[in-house]
Each structure stands twice: as C-alpha cells, then as structure tokens.
Backbone bond lengths (Angstrom), bond angles and torsions (degrees), N, CA, C in turn:
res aa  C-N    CA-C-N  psi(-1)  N-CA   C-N-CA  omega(-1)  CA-C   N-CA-C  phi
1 X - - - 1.432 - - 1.519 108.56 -
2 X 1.386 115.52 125.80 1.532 108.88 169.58 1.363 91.78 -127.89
3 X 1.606 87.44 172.32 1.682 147.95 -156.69 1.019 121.84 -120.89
4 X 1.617 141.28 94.73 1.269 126.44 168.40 1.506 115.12 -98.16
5 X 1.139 127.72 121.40 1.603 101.47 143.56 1.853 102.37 96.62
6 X 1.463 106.83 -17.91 1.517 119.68 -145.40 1.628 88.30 -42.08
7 X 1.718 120.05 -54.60 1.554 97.78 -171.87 2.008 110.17 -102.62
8 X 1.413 94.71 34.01 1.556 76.12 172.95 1.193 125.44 -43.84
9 X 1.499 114.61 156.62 1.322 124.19 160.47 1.170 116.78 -137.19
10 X 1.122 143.01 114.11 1.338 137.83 -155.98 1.860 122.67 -70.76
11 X 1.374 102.32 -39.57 1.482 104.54 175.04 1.683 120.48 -85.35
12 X 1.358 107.16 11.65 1.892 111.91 153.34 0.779 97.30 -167.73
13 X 1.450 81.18 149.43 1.469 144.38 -155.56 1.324 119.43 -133.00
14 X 0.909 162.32 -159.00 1.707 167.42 -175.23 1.166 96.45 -99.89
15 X 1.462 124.36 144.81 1.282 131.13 170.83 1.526 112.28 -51.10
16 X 1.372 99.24 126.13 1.575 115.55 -162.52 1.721 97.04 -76.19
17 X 1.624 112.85 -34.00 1.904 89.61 -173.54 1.310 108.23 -89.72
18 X 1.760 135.54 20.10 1.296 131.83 178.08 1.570 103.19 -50.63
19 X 1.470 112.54 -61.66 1.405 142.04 -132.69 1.815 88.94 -70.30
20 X 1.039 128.76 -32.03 1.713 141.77 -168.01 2.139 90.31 -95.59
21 X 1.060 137.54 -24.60 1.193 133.06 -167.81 1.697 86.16 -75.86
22 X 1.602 104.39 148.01 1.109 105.02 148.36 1.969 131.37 -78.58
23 X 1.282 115.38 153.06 1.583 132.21 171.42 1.437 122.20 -63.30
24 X 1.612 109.69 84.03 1.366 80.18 166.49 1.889 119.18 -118.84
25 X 1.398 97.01 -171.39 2.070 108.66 -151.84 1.461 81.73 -116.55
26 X 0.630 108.39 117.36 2.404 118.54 127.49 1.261 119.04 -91.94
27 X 1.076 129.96 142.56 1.682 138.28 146.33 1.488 115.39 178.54
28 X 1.384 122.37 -179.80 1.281 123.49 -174.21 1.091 111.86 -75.48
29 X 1.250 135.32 -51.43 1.078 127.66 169.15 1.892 123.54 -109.12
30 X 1.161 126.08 161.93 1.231 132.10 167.17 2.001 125.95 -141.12
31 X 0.931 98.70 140.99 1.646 113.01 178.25 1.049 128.67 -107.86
32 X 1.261 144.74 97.53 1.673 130.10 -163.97 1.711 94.45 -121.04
33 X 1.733 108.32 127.83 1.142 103.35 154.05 1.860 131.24 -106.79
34 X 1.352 138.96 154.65 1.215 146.11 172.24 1.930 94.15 -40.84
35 X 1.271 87.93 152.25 1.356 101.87 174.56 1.323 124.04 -45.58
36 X 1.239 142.04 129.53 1.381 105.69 170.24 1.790 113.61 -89.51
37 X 0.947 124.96 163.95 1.683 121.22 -144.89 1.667 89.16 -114.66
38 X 1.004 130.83 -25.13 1.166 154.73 165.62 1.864 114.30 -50.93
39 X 1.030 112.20 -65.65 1.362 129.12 179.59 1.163 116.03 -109.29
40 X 1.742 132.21 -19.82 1.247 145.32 -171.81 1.280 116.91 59.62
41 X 1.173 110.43 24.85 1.971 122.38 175.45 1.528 110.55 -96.17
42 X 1.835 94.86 136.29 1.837 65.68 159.40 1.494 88.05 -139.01
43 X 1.427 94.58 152.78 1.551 100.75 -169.50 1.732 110.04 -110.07
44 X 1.437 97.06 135.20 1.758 109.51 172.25 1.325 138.82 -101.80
45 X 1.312 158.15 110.99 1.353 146.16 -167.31 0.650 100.34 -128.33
46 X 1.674 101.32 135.00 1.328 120.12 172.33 1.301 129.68 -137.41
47 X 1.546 136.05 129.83 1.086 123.70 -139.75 1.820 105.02 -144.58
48 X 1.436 109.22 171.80 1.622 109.68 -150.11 1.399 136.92 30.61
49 X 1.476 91.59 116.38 1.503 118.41 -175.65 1.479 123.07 46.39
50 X 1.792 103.52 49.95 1.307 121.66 177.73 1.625 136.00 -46.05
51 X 1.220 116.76 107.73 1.519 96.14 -179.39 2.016 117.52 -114.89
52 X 0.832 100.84 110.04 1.614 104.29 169.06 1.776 129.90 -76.29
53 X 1.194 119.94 65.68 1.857 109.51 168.07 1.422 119.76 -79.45
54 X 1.428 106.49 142.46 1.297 113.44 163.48 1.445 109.91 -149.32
55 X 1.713 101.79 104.02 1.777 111.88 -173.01 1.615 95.14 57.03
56 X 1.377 119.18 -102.75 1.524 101.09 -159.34 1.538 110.86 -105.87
57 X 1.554 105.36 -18.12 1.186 128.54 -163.31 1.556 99.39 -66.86
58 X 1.807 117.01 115.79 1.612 106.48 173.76 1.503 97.76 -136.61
59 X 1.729 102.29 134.32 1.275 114.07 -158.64 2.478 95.01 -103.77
60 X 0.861 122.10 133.40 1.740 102.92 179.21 1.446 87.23 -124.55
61 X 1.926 119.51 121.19 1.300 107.78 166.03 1.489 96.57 -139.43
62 X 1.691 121.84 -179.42 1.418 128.01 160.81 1.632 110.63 -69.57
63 X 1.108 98.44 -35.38 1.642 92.23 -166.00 2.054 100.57 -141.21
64 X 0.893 98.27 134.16 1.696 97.68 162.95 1.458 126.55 -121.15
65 X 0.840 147.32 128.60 1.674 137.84 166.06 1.846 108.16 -95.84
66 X 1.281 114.33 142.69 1.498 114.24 -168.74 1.299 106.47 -122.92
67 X 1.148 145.10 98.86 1.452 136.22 176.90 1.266 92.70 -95.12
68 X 2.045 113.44 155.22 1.357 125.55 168.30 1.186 96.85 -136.86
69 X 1.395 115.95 139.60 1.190 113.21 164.45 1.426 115.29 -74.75
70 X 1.544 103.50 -159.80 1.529 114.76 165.48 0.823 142.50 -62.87
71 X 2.114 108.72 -41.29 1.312 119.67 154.29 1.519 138.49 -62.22
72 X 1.418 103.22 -20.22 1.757 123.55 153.01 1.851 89.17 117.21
73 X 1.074 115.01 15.03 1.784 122.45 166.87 1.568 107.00 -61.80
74 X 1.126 121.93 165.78 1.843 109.16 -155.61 1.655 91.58 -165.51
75 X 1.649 103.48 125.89 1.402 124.17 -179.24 1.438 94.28 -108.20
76 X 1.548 107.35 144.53 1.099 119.68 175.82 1.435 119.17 -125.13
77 X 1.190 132.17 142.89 1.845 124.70 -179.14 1.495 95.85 -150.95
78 X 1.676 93.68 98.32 1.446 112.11 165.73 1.428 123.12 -77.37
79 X 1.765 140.48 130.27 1.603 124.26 172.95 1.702 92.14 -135.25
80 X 1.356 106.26 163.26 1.135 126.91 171.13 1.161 131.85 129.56
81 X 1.514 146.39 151.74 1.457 138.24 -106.90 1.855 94.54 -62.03
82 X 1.069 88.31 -33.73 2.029 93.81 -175.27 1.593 99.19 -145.65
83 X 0.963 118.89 118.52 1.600 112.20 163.61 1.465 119.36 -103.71
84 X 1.066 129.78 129.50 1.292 142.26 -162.87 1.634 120.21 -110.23
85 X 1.594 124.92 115.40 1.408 122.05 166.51 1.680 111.25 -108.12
86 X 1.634 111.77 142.16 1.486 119.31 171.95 1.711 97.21 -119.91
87 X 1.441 113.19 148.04 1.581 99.76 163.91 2.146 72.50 -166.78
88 X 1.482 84.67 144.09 1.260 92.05 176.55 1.367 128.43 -100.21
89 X 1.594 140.61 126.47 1.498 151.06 -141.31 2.049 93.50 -61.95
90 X 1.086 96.30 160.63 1.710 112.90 177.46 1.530 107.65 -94.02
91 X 1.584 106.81 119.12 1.276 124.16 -165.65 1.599 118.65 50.33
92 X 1.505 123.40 31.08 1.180 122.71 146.74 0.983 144.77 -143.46
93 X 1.048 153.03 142.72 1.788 163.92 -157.84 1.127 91.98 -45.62
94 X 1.187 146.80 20.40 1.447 130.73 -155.61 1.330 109.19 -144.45
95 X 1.405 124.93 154.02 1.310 147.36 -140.51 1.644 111.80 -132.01
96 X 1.191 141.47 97.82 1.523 140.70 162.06 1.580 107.10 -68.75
97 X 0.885 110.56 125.88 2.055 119.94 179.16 1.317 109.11 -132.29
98 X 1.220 115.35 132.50 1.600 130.11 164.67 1.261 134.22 -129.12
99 X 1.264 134.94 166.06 1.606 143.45 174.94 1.232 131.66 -165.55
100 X 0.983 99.27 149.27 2.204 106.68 -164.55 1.408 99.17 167.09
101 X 1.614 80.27 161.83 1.512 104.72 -164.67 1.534 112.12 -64.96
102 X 1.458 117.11 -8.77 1.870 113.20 -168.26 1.885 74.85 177.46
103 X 1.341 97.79 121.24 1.617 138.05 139.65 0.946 130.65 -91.78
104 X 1.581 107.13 137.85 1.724 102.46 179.13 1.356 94.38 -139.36
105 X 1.444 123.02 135.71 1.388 121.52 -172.93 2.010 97.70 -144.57
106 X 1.369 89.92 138.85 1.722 119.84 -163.07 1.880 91.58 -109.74
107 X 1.382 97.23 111.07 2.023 100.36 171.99 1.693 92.09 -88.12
108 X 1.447 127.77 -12.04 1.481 99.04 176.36 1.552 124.59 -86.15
109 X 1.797 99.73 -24.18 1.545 97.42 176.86 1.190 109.27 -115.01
110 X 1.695 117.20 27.34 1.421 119.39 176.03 1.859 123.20 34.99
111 X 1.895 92.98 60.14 1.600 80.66 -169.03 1.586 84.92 -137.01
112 X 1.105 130.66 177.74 1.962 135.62 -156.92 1.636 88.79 -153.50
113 X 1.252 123.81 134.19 1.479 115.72 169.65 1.954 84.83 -135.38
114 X 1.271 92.57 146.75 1.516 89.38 176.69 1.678 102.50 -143.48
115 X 1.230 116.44 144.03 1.572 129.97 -141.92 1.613 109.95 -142.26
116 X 1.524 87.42 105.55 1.854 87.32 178.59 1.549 113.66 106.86
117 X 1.010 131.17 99.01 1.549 141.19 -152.47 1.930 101.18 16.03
118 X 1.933 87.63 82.44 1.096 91.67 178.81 1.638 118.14 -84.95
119 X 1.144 152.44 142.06 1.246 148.08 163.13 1.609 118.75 -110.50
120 X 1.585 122.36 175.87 1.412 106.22 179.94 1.450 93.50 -166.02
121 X 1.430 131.31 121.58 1.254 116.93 167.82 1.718 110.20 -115.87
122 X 1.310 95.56 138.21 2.068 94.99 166.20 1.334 97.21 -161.06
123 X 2.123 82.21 114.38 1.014 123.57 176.41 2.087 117.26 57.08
124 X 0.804 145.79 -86.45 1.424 131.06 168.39 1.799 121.43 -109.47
125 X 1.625 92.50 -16.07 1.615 115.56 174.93 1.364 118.55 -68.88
126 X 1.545 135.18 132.73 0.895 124.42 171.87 1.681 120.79 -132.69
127 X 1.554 113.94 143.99 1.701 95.96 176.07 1.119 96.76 -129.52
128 X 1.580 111.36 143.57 1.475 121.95 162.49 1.730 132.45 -98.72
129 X 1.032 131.68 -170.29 1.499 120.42 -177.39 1.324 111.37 139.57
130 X 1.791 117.46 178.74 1.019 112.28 -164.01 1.478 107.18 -113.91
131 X 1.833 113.73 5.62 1.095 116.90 -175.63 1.899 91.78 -161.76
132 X 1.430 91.90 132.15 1.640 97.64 167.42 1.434 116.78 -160.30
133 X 1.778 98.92 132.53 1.486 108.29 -174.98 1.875 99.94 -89.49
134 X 1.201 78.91 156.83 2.048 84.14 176.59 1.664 89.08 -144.17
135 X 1.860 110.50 120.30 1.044 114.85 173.02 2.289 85.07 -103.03
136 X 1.555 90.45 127.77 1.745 104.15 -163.74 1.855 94.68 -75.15
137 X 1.212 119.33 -26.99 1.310 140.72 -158.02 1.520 109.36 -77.22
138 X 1.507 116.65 -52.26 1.098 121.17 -153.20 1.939 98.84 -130.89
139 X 1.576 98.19 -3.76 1.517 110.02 178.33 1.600 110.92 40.93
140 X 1.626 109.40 37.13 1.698 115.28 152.49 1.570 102.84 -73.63
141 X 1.071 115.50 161.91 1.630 120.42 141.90 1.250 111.05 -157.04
142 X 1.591 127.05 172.04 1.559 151.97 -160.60 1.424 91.73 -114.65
143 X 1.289 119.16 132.06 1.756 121.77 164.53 2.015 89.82 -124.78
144 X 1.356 95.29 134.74 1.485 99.82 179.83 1.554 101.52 -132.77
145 X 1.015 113.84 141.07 1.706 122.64 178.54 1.493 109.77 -95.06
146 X 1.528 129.81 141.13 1.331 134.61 -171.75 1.470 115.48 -60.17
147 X 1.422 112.02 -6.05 1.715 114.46 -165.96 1.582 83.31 -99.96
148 X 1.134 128.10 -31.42 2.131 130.65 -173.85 1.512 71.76 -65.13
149 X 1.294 127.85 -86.00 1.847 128.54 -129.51 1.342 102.73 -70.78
150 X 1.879 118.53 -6.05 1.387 100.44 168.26 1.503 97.89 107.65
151 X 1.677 124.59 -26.07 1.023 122.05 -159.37 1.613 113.11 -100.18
152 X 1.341 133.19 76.59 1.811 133.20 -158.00 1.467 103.22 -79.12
153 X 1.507 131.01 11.61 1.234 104.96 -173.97 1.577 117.60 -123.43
154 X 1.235 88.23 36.01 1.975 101.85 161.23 1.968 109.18 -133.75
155 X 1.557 87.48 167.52 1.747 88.28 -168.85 1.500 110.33 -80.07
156 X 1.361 126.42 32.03 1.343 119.03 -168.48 1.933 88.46 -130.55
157 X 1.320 102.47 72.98 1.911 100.68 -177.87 1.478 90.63 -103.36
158 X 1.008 119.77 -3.86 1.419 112.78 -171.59 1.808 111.51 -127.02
159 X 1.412 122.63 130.34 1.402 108.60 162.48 1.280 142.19 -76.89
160 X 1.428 122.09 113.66 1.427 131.02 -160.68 1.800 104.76 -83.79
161 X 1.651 128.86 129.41 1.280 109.72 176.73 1.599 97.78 -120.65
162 X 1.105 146.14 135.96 1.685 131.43 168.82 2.086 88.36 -108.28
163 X 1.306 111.91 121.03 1.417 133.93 154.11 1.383 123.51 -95.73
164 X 1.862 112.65 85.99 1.413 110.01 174.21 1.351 103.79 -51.71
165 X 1.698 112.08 146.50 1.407 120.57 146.46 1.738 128.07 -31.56
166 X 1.326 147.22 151.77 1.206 116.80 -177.07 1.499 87.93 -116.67
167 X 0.904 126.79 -28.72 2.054 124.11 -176.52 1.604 99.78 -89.97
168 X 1.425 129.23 74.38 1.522 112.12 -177.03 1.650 106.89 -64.48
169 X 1.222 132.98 149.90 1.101 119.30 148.24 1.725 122.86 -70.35
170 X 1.256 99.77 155.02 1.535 100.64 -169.37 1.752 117.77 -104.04
C-alpha cells in the first residue's frame, strides 16, 4: 500500500539553509579513501556511534559509508540496531523524525528512504511500515508494507498511518 503526499503541505519544507551548511562526522573510527579516478567518488566509512549534522539535519547511526561524487553531491548509507534522522521543518516550530534499521540519504535529490521497521514522525502525525521514502524538498513520501516489497518476515506487513485532528477542540 502506498502513500503520497498524505500530509503535504506545500509552504514547508525542510529548512531551506541546511542544504548550503557544511557536513560534519563523529565516530570512533573513520576511513577515507583517494578519489577513485575511475568513477570520481571517493568513498568514507565511518563507524561507532556515528553522528552526521548538517544545519539542522542530524543523522545517529553504527556505521555510515559516504560516497561523493565529482560534483561534491554525497550518498549516504546509514545501518544499525535503529538509525535515527532529526532535521527541523522550514519556517516552523516543528521537527521531522525517523528510524529504521539502514538509511540512505541523497544531498543531491534531498530525499531519506529508511528501510526495515521504518517509522516517520511530522509534528503529531505518524506513519509506519516496512519501507519509507521522504522526498525532504517537497515533504511527499512512499510508506510500503513488507507483504508489497515481498518481504513477510518482519512486523511491519501492514502500513500504519496515525492523522492528528488539526482543529482540536479545547
């Protein structure tokens, strides 16, 4: 079962000056290799108790791998028991949060897919599943259940959506 868009809102979006901040890494260890001249990537890993910020954008994993291309655009592949992203919405008090077993997040098409008791919160809304795209840009995303991807052997076969009310009474 997918989901597009279910809570778009059109006038925010992810904080618009993240994307211009520079990236930076923590963890215990790190790996950097030379470019490869071949593909013009060079790839980084980095591992224990990884942390990725950029402006608001904070990535928490066990392990990361970093490819850059040529143009200096930057793939990310987060794993570990839960990996966790925060980045806070454009012009609002408000907070996008995620978790899953392995993230992968794209700085060129500004999109987060997170894989494997995926979750997603923004602001009081929440979706669950076993697969979810987050376009950060346009705040669509895909919620896919493990029985769609083929995959029946986790508890997320089904897509979960919770829709706060938006007028609560008081």
């Amino acid at each position: 079962m997918c989901f597009w868009g279910v809570f778009s809102i059109s006038a925010a979006w992810a904080e618009r000056g993240d994307r211009e901040k520079p990236i930076h890494l923590e963890a215990d260890r790190a790996t950097v290799e030379d470019v490869n001249r071949k593909e013009g990537t060079r790839i980084s890993i980095f591992t224990g108790n990884v942390i990725l910020t950029q402006g608001t954008l904070r990535i928490n994993a066990d392990k990361v791998i970093m490819k850059e291309d040529s143009q200096g655009f930057r793939h990310a592949t987060a794993t570990g028991s839960l990996v966790s992203f925060r980045q806070k919405r454009d012009r609002m008090n408000e907070y996008v949060e995620g978790w899953s077993e392995r993230a992968e997040y794209d700085s060129k098409t500004e999109k987060i897919e997170l894989f494997r008791q995926a979750r997603l919160i923004r602001g009081e809304d929440e979706v669950l599943g076993d697969y979810i795209s987050y376009d950060m840009n346009s705040e669509f995303f895909q919620v896919i259940g493990s029985k769609e991807r083929g995959v029946e052997t986790g508890p997320d076969k089904r897509v979960r959506i919770i829709i706060q009310p938006k007028n609560k009474p008081e």
